[in-house]
C-alpha positions in Angstrom: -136.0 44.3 70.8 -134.2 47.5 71.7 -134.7 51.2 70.7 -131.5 51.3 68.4 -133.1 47.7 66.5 -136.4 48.9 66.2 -135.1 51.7 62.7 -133.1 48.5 61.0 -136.5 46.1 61.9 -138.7 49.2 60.1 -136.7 49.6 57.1 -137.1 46.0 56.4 -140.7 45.5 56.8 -140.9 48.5 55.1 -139.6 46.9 51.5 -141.2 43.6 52.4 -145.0 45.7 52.7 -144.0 47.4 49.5 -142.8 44.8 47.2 -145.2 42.5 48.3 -148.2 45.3 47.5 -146.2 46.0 43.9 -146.5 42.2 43.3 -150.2 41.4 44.6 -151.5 44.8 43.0 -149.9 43.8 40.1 -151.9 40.2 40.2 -155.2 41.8 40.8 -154.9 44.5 38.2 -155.1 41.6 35.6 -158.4 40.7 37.1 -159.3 44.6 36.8 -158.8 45.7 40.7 -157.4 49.1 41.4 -153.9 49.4 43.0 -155.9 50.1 46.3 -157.7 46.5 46.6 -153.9 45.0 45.8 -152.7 47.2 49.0 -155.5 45.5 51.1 -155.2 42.3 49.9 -151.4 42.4 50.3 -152.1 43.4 53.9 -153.5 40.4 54.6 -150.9 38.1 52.7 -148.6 39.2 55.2 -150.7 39.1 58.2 -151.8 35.1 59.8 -153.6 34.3 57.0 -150.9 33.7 54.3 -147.4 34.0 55.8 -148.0 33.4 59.3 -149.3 30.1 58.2 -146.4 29.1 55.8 -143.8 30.4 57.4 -144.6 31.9 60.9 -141.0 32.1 61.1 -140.6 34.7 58.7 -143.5 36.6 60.0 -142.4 36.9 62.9 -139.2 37.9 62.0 -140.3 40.7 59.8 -142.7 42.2 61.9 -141.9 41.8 65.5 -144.6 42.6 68.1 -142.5 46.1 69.1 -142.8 47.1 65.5 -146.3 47.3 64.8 -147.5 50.2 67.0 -144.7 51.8 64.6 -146.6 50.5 61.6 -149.6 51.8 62.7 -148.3 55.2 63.3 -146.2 55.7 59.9 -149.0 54.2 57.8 -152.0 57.0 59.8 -149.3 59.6 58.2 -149.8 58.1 54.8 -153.9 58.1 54.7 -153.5 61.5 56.3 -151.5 63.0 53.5 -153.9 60.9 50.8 -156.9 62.0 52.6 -156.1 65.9 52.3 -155.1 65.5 48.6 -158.4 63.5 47.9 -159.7 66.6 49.7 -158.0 69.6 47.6 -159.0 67.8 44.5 -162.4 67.6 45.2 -164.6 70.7 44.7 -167.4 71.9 47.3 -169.7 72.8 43.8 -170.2 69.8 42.9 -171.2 68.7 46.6 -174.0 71.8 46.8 -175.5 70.5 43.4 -176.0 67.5 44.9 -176.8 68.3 48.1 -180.4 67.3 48.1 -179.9 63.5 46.7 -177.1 62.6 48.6 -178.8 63.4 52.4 -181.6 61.0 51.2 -179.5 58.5 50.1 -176.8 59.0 52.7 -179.1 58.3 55.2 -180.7 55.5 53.8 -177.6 54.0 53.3 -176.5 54.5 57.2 -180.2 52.9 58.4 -180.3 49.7 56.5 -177.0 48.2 57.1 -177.1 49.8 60.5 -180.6 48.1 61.8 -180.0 45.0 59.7 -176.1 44.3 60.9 -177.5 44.9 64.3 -180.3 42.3 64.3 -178.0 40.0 62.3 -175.5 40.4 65.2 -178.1 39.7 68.1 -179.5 36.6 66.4 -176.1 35.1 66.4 -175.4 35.7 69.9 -175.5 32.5 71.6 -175.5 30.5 67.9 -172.0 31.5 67.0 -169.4 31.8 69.5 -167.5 34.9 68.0 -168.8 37.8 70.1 -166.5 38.8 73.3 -168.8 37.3 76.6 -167.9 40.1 78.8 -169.6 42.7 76.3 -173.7 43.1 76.7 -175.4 41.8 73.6 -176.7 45.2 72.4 -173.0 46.9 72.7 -171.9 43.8 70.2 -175.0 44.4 68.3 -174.4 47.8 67.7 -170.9 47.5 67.0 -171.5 45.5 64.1 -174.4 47.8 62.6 -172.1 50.8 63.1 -169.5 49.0 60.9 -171.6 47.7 58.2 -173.0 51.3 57.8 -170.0 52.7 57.3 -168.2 53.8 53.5 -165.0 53.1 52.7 -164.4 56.8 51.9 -160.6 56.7 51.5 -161.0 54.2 48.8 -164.2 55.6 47.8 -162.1 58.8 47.2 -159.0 56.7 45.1 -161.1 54.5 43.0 -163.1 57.8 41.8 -159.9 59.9 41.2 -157.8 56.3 39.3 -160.9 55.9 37.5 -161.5 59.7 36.2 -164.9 59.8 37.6 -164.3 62.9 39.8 -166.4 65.4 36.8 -169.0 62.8 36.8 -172.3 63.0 38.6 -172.3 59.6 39.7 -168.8 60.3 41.4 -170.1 63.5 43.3 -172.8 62.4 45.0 -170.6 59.1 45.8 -168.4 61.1 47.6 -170.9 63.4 48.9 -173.0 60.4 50.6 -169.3 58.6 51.9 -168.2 61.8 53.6 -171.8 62.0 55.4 -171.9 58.4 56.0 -169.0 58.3 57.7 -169.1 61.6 59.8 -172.2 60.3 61.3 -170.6 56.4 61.3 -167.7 57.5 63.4 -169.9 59.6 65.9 -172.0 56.7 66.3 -169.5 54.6 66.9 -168.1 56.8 69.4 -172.0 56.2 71.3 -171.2 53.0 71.2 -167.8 53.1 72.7 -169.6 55.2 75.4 -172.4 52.4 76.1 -169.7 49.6 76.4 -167.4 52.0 78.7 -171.0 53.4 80.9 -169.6 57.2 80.0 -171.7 59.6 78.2 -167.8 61.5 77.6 -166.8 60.0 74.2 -169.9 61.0 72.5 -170.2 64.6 74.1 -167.1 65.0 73.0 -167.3 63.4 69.5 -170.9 65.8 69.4 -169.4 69.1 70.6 -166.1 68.8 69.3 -167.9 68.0 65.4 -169.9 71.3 66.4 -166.3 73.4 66.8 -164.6 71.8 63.9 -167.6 72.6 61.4 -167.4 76.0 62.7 -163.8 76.3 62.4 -163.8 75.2 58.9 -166.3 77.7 57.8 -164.2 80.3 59.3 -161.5 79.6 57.2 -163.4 79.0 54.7 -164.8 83.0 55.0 -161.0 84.4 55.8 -158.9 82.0 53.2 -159.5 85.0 50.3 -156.6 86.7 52.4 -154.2 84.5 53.0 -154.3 83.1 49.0 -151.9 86.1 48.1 -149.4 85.2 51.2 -149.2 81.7 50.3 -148.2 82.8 46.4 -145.3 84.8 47.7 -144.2 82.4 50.5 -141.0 80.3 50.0 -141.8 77.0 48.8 -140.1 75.5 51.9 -142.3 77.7 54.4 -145.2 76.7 52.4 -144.2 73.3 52.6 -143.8 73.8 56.4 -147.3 75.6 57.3 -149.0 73.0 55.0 -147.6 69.9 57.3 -148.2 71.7 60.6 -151.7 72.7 59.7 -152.4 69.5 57.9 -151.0 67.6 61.2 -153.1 69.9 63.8 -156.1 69.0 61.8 -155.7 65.1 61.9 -154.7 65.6 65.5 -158.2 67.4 66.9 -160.3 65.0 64.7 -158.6 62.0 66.2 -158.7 63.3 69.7 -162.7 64.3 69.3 -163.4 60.8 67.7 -163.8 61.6 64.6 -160.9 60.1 62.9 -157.7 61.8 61.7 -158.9 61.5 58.0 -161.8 63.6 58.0 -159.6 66.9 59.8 -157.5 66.0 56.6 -160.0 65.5 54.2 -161.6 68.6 55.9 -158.4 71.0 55.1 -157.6 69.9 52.0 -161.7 71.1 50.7 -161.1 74.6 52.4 -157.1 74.9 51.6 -156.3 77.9 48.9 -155.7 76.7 45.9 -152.7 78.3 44.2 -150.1 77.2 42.1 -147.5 77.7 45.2 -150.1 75.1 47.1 -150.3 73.1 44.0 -146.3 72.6 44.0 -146.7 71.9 48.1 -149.5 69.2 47.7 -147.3 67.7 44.6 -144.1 67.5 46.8 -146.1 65.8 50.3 -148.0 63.3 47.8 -145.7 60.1 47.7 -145.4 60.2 51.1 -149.0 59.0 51.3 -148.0 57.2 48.3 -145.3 55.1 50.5 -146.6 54.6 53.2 -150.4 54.3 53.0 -149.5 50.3 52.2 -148.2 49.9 56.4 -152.2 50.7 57.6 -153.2 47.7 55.2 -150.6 45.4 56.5 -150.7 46.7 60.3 -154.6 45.3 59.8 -153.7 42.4 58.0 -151.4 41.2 61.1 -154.3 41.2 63.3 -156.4 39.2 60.8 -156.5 34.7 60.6 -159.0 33.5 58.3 -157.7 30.1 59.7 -160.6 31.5 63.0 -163.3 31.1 60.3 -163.0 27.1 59.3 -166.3 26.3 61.3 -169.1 25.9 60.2 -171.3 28.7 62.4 -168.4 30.8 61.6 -168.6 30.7 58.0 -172.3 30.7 57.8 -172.2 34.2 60.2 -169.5 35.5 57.7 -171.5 34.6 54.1 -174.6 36.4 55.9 -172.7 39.0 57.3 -171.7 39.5 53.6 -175.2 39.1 52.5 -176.6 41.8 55.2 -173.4 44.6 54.1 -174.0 44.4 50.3 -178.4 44.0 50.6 -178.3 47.4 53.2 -175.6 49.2 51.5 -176.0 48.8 48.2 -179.8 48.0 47.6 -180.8 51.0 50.0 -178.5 53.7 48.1 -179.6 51.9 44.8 -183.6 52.2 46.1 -183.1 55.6 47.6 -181.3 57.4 44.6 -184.3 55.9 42.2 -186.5 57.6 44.8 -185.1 61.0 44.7 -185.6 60.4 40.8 -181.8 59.5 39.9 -181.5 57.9 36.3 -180.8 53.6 37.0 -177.3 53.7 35.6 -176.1 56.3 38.3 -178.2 54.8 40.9 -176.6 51.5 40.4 -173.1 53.4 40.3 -174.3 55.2 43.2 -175.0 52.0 45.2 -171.4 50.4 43.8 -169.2 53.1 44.7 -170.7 53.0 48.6 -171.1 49.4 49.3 -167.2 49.2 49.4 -166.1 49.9 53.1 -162.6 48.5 53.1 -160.0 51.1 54.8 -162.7 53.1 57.3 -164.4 49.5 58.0 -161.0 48.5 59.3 -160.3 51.8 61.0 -163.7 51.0 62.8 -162.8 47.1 63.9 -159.3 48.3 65.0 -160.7 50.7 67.6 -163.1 47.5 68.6 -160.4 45.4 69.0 -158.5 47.7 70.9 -161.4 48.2 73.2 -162.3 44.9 73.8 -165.6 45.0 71.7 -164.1 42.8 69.0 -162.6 39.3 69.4 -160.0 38.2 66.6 -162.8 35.8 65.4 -165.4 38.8 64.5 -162.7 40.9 63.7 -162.1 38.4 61.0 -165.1 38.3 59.4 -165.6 42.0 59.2 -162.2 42.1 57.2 -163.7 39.3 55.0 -166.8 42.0 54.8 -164.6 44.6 54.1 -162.9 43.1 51.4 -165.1 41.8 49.6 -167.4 44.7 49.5 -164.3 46.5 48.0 -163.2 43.6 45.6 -167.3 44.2 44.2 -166.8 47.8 43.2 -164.2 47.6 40.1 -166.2 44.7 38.3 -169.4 46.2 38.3 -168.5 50.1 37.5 -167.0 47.7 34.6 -170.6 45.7 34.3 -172.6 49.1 34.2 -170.4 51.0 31.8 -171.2 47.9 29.4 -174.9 48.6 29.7 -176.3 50.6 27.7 -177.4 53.7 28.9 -181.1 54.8 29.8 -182.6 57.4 27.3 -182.1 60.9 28.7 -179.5 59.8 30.6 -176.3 62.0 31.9 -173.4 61.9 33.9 -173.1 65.1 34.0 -173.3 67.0 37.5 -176.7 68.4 37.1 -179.9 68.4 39.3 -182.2 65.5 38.4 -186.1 66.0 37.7 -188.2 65.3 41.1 -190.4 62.5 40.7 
């Protein structure tokens, strides 16, 4: 395929990825699923899985191999754009009044699925033939505890804001706990990467380069008084331009240290001004994550074939694998937020909210495929993982708000009672 076919090729899959998300969103709304499982789902509907099997013609005439490195890079500039309006919506208050329960349950939610993903992953070496041969069995080991232990944050971040819990308690610490989950998920990950390359590089520079961002961002954070009356006599287009730039630069150093794009975006949109003038900017960028977020999901979805996971080892690996993500992720937040004397009902919210891992989990198996860690096999059963994790969310928010709640109990975003 030539330059000149490769716009006409995009524009196509482009309407195929969005009607196709309109329809299967629409499908799993009926069964109560936010519009953000339907993207994910969709993604793998038009992957290997769904289309490539019934019509691998089709597939492979609307998404050429030349066009997916295109799909990847259009759909990182819609989960950067989401990502730093998740990030000017959310307020930093609400983070320092839960400060103190979310590290305890952050980290206990990074150690369980982290040591028991790992040992799950080193029994299976040798008893299911899904783990790359030329990768040591701790580097494979590893790699699957990293990605167990991570939060979907993204969708962490949407399913709080589509279901109006961004005011509740539950909802703050949530995201509290996701953003330090995954901070620390994607520096491990970078150790990892390290081990399996024999360089110490990636994770000096995922260390030291988390070091300079943090003090960057409190910089701003100290000057940004003084640029707030700038920015509400700017023209809206210069705005619109020093917003994109910024927001760009930001998901440029984050990606570069190892960090992800997301978090510098997630990053600027907590310490942006807020003004009306950046209210009207962050309004006018905000369908363009809306568009084009979908193209991530489906760019995933092509590298994904449930048809690798018919035998019998396989599936048995995948319905523990399952087992192992929702026991550490959700019973340890659960456990850990009743420790730091959290009501039950926003403990078991708590644990709901972070045991879904979907877009960062697949952000995570990407960069192992790409580096060799991952084989399509165990890439496939992390997406299974992934999914269904972030399928479980939706049903039981649903299940506890049904409950009745414990006497005493409050949403609100106040400082529990030590117990």
């Amino acid at each position: 395929m030539s330059t000149t076919e490769l716009a006409p090729a995009f524009f196509l899959a482009l309407i195929v990825i969005l009607v196709v998300c309109r329809l299967v969103g629409r499908l799993l709304r009926a069964a109560g699923q936010p519009p953000v499982v339907g993207e994910m789902v969709a993604g793998v509907v038009l992957g290997p899985s769904v289309l490539g099997l019934l019509a691998p013609g089709a597939e492979a005439f609307v998404f050429p191999p030349q066009l997916r490195p295109v799909l990847y890079v259009v759909g990182q500039i819609g989960l950067v754009v989401f990502m730093f309006q998740a990030g000017y919506e959310f307020r930093t208050e609400r983070v320092r009044r839960v400060a103190r329960s979310a590290s305890v349950i952050s980290t206990a939610g990074m150690l369980a699925p982290l040591v028991m993903g790992a040992v799950l992953a080193w029994l299976a070496v040798g008893r299911v033939h899904i783990f790359a041969s030329r990768v040591p069995v701790f580097v494979s080991a590893l790699f699957v505890g990293v990605t167990l232990a991570i939060t979907a944050f993204p969708m962490l971040a949407r399913i709080i804001t589509e279901r109006g819990l961004t005011g509740t308690r539950f909802g703050s610490v949530a995201l509290a706990c996701g953003a330090l989950d995954d901070a620390v998920a994607w520096v491990l990950l970078a150790a990892v990467l390290s081990i399996a390359a024999g360089s110490a590089g990636p994770v000096s520079i995922a260390v030291g380069g988390t070091l300079i961002f943090a003090a960057v961002l409190l910089g701003v954070v100290r000057v940004r008084g003084r640029f707030t009356p700038a920015a509400q006599r700017s023209a809206p287009e210069h705005l619109l331009l020093v917003l994109v730039v910024v927001l760009f630069l930001f998901a440029w150093y984050t990606d570069k240290i190892g960090l992800y794009a997301v978090f510098g975006a997630f990053s600027l949109g907590v310490v942006f001004p807020r003004v009306d003038a950046v209210d009207r900017a962050v309004a006018t960028i905000a369908p363009v994550g809306t568009v084009f977020l979908p193209l991530f999901f489906t760019y995933s979805g092509l590298n994904t074939d449930f048809g690798l996971l018919v035998r019998p080892d396989v599936l048995v690996f995948t319905v523990a694998a399952v087992v192992v993500a929702v026991a550490g992720k959700f019973g340890a937040c659960w456990a850990a937020a009743r420790l730091v004397g959290e009501p039950n009902a926003i403990a078991l919210r708590i644990g709901t909210l972070m045991n879904a891992r979907g877009l960062m989990q697949l952000i995570a198996i990407n960069v192992g495929l790409a580096a060799g860690i991952v084989t399509r096999e165990l890439f496939s059963v992390l997406v299974v993982v992934a999914i269904v994790t972030t399928m479980m969310a939706t049903p039981l928010l649903r299940l506890w708000d049904r409950r009745a709640l414990e006497p005493g109990e409050s949403t609100e975003i106040t400082e529990p009672a030590t117990r």
